[in-house]
C-alpha positions, 0 to 999 in steps of 0.5 A, spaced: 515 502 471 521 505 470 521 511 466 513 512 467 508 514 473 502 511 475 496 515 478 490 512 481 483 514 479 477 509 481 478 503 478 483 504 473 491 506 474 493 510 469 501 510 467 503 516 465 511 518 463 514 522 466 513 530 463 507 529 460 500 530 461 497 525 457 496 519 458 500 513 456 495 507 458 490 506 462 489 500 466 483 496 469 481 493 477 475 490 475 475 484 478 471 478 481 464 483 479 467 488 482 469 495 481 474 496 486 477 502 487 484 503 487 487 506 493 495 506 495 501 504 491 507 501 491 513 498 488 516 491 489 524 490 488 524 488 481 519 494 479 512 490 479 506 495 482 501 493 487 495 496 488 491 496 494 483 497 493 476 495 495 468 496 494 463 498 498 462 492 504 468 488 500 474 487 504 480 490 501 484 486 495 491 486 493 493 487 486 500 486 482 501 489 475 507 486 471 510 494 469 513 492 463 507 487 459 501 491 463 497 484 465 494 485 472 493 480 477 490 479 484 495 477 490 492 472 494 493 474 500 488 472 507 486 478 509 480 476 513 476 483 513 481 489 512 479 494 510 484 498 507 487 503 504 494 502 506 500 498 502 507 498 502 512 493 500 520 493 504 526 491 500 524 484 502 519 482 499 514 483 505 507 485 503 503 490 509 497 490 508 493 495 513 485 495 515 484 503 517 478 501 522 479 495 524 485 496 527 491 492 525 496 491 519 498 484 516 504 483 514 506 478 509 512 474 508 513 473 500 511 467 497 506 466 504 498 467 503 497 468 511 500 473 516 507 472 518 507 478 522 500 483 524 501 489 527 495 491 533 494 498 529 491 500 524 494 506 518 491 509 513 497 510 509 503 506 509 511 508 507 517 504 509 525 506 509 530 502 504 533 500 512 525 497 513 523 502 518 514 502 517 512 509 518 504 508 519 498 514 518 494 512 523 489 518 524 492 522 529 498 522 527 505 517 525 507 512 529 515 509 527 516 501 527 523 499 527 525 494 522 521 487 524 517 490 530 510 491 532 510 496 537 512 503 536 518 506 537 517 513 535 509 517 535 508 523 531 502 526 534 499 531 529 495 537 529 487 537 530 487 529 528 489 530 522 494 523 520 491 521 514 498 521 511 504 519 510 511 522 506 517 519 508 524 523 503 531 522 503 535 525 510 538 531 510 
């Protein structure tokens, strides 16, 4: 999507180019019957977005936009019942999916359907490092994952619960 921005309003995301307040096209989740609500976004190597999304009582489904023919495709991955929201994808290829309430984060390798890796807690947001360090809102704060780990190596406790969030920039 080089050169645009993405925004997501319920089930559509919206692309917008950078410096303009309209929008450029707007695209469709409404999947399998449903109006999924889009959640959070990430980008893939070769410039594909993915888009985390659920409906009510509907475990979370994973989605993959082509940024330069705009066709939008579910990702058939087997996330039993997360419920989202949190998705990030590394330099890898490897796909995290997270379920906030149902504690944990699948990590998928490309090309796999199933979990090659699950992380034992679960995140509302996700951001990964170009090194492949996961950082991981879980509610009260960050935990820090090193590349390939499940265990954190580094918890950021946040003021009052206040962890829903996570925004990783470049170092100083």
């Amino acid at each position: 999507m080089q050169g645009q921005i993405g925004d997501q309003v319920g089930e559509y995301v919206t692309i917008f180019k950078p410096g303009q307040i309209k929008a450029s096209r707007t695209v469709n989740l409404h999947f399998s019957g449903y109006a999924m609500s889009a959640d959070q976004m990430a980008f893939d190597t070769n410039g594909d977005l993915f888009i985390s999304a659920a409906a009510l009582d509907v475990p979370v489904h994973v989605f993959r936009m082509n940024t330069k023919t705009f066709h939008v495709s579910q990702v058939n991955l087997n996330v039993s019942k997360l419920d989202g929201p949190g998705l990030a994808v590394d330099r890898a290829g490897n796909i995290y999916v997270s379920g906030f309430y149902n504690g944990h984060i699948d990590v998928f390798a490309p090309a796999s359907i199933n979990p090659t890796r699950v992380i034992n807690q679960g995140a509302q947001d996700m951001q990964i490092m170009p090194d492949g360090t996961l950082y991981a809102s879980n509610g009260d704060g960050v935990d820090e994952y090193a590349p390939g780990g499940s265990t954190p190596v580094n918890v950021i406790n946040a003021y009052d619960d206040q962890g829903y969030g996570v925004a990783v920039g470049p170092a100083n």
